[in-house]
C-alpha positions as CSV (number, residue, x, y, z in Angstrom):
1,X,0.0,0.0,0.0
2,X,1.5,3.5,-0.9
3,X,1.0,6.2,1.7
4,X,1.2,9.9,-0.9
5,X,1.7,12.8,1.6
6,X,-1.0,15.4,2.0
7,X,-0.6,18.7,4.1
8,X,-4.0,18.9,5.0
9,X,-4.9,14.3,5.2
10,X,-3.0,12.9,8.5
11,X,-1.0,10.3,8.3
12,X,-2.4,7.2,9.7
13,X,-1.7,4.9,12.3
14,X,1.3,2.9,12.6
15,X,0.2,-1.0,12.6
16,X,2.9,-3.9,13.3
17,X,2.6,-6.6,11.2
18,X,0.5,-7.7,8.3
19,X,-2.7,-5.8,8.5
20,X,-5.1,-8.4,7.3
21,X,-3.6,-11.0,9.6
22,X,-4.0,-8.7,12.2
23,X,-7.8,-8.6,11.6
24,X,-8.5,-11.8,10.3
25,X,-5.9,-14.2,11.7
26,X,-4.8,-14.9,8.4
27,X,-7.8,-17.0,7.7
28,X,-9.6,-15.1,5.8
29,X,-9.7,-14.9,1.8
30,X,-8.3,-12.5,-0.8
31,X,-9.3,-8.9,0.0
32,X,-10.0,-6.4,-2.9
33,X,-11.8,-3.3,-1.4
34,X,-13.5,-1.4,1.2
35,X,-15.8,0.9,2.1
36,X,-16.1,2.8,5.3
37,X,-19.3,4.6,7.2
38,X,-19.0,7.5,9.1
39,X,-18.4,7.3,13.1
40,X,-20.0,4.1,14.3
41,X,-23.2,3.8,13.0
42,X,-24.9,1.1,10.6
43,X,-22.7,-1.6,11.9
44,X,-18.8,-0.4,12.6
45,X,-17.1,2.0,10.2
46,X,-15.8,-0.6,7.8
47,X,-16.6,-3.1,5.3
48,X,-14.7,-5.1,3.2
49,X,-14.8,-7.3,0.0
50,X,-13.7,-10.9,0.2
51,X,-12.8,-12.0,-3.1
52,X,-14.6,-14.8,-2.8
53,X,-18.2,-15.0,-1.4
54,X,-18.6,-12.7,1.6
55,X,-18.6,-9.5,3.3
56,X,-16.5,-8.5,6.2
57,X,-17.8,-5.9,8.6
58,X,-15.2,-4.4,10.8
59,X,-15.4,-2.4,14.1
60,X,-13.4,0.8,13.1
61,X,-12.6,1.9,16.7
62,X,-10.8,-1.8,17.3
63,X,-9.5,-2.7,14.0
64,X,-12.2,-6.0,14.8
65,X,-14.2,-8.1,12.6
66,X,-18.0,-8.6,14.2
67,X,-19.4,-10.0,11.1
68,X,-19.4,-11.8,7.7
69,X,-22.1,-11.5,5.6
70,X,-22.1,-14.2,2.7
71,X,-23.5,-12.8,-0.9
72,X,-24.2,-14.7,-4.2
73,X,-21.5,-13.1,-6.1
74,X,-18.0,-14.5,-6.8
75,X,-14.9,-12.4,-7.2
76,X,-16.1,-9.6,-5.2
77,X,-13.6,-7.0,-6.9
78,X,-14.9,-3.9,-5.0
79,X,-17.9,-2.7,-2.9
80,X,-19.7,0.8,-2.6
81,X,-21.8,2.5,0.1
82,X,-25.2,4.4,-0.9
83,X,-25.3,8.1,0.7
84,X,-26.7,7.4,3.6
85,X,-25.2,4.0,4.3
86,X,-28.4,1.7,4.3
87,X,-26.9,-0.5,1.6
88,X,-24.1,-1.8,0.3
89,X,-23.4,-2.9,-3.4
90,X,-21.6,-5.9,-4.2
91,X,-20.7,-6.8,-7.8
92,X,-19.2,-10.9,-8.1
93,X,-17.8,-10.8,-11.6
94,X,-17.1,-14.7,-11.7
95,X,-20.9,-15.1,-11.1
96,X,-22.9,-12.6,-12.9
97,X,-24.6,-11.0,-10.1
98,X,-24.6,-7.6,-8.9
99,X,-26.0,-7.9,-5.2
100,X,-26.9,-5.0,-2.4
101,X,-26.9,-5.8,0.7
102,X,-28.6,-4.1,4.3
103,X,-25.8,-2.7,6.7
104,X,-28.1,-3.1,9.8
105,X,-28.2,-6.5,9.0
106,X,-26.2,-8.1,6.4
107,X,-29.5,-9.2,4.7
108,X,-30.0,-9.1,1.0
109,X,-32.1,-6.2,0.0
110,X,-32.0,-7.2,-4.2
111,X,-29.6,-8.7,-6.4
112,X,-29.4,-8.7,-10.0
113,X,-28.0,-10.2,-12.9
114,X,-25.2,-8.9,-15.3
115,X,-22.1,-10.0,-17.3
116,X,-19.2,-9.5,-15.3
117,X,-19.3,-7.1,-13.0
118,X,-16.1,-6.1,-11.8
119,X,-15.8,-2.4,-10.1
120,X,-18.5,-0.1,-8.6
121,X,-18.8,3.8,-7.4
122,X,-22.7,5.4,-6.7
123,X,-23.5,9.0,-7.7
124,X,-23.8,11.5,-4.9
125,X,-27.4,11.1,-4.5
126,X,-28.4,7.5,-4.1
127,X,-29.7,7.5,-7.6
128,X,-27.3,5.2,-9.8
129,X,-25.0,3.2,-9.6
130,X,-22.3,3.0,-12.4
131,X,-20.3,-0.9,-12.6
132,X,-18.1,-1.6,-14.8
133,X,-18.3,-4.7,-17.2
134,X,-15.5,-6.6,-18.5
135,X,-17.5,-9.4,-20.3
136,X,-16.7,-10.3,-23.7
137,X,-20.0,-9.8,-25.4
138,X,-23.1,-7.5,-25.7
139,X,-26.2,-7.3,-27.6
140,X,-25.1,-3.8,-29.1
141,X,-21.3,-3.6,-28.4
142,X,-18.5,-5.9,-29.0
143,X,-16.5,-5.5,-25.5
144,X,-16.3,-3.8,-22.4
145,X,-18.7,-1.3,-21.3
146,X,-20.2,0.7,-18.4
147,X,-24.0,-0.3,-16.7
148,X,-26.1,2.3,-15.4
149,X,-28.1,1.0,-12.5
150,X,-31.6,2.7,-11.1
151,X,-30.9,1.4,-7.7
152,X,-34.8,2.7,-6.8
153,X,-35.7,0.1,-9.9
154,X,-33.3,-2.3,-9.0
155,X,-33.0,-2.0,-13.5
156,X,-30.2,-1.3,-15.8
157,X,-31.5,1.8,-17.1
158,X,-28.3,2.2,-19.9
159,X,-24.5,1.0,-20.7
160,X,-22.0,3.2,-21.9
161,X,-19.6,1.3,-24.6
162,X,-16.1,1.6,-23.6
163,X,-12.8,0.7,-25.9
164,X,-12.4,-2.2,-27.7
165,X,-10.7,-5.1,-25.3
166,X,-10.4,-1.6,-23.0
167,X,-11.1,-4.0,-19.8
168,X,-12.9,-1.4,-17.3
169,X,-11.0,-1.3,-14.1
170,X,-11.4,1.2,-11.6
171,X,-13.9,3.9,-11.3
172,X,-14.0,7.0,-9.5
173,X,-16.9,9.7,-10.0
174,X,-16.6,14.0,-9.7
175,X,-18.2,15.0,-6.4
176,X,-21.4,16.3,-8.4
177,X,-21.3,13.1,-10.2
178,X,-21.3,14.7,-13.7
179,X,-18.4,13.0,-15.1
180,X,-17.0,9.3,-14.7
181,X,-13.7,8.8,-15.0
182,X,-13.0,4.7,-15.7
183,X,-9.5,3.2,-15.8
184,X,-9.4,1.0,-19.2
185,X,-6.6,-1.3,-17.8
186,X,-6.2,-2.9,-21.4
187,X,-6.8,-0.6,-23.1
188,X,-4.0,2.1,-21.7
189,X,-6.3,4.9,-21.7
190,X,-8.2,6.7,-18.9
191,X,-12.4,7.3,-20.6
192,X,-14.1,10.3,-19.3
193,X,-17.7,9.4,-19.5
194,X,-20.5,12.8,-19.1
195,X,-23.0,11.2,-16.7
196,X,-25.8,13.0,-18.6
197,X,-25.0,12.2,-22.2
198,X,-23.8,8.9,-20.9
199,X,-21.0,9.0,-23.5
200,X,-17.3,9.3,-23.5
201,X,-15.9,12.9,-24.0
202,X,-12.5,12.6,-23.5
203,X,-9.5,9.8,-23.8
204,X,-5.8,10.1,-21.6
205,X,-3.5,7.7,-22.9
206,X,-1.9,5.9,-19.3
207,X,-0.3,2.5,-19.4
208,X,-2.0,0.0,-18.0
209,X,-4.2,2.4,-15.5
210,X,-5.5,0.6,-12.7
211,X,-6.4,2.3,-10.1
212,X,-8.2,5.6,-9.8
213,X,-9.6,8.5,-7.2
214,X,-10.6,12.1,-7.3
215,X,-9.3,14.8,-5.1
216,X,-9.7,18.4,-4.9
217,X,-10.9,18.2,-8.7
218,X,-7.8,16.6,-9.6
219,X,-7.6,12.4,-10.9
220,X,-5.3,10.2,-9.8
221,X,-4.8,7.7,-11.9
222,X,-2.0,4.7,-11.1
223,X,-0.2,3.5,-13.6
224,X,0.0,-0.3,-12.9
225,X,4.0,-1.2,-14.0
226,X,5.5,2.2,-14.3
227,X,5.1,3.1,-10.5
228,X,4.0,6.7,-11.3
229,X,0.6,8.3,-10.8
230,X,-1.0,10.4,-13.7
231,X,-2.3,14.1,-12.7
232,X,-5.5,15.3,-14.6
233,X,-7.4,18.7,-13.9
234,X,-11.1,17.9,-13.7
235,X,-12.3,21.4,-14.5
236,X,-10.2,21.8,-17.6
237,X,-9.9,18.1,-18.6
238,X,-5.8,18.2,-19.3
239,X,-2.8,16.1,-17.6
240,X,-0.6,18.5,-14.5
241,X,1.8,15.8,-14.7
242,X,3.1,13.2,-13.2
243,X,5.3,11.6,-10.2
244,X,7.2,8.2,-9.1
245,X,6.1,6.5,-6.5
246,X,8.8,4.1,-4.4
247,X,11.0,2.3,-6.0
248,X,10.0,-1.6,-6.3
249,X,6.3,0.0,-6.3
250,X,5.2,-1.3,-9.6
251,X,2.2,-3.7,-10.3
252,X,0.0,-1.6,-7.7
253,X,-3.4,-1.9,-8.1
254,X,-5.2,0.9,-6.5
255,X,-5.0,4.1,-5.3
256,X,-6.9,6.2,-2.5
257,X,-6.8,9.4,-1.0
């Protein structure tokens, strides 16, 4: 994990040892993602993706699992909290099934099925969800694309076609939610996808992008085997440059601020 110094974030707190052995005993499976909750309400602070067919939800005062919450998705790549934390979405690529689950209780509120879903962010307003799809076929486009999910409908409401063989990767949305900015890991190219229009409006060639967030209207965007991260201005839509990251960094698969 690479730790990118902020004036303004605090650094956080030392931990000895291997952080997942530390919460799960080291018995646990292959974790992708998280997502956190505010304080200590709907259920602890923390939850995180087990790659293969659970939940984990973790008391952030303690750094202590109190629950696992099994799901009908496989290869849980990421998961995302709604606004106001009620639910939590869970896309199992190797299964075909996107699947939201209740924070009070680890209950399934819907699931529903789609090819491949493999990373997840929700706009700013409960409203959609936007997963991204790295299945090999489509009614209407040849490759990878973007689903647009009511998540009041529980319906696919659009997909956005993304490059050819582009393979979707990370996603990380503007804080008004107007654009989308997807990580095409195959594809080495960053998409910038207006939320409205629901099409692309703007390409950054990065190789092999895989991991991306949005800070102070600036993108990250981490360059899987180069160890650098890529700089774009959100406002005006061009690269500020770039920077290294430690050495023997490279093949780093996410980024957060």
């Amino acid at each position: 994990m690479l730790w990118i110094d902020d004036p303004i974030i605090p650094a956080p707190p030392a931990h000895n040892g291997d952080f997942t052995a530390k919460l799960f005993g080291g018995n646990s499976g292959l974790f992708q993602d998280f997502a956190t909750t505010p304080g200590q309400q709907w259920n602890g602070g923390v939850w995180v993706g087990d790659h293969y067919d659970k939940v984990w939800a973790i008391d952030a005062a303690n750094l202590a699992p109190f629950g696992s919450y099994p799901v009908p998705s496989r290869a849980v790549s990421t998961v995302a909290l709604t606004p106001n934390c009620s639910q939590l979405c869970v896309p199992g690529r190797d299964n075909n099934r996107l699947t939201m689950l209740w924070t009070a209780t680890g209950g399934q509120a819907w699931s529903i099925g789609m090819a491949m879903p493999q990373f997840v962010v929700i706009d700013h307003n409960g409203q959609y969800a936007y997963i991204s799809n790295v299945a090999y076929s489509h009614p209407t486009h040849s490759n990878h694309y973007i689903s647009v999910v009511d998540l009041a409908t529980h319906g696919v409401v659009a997909t956005i076609p993304t490059g050819t063989q582009s393979y979707p990767d990370s996603l990380a949305l503007t804080e008004d939610s107007g654009l989308l900015f997807v990580a095409e890991a195959w594809g080495n190219e960053v998409s910038v996808i207006d939320t409205v229009q629901r099409a692309v409006i703007k390409t950054f060639p990065v190789a092999d992008p895989h991991g991306i967030c949005i800070h102070r209207n600036v993108a990250y965007v981490n360059a899987y085997f180069e160890a650098k991260v890529v700089m774009i201005d959100v406002p005006s839509l061009t690269v500020l440059g770039e920077f290294s990251v430690a050495p023997g960094s490279s093949a780093t698969t996410g980024i957060v601020i």
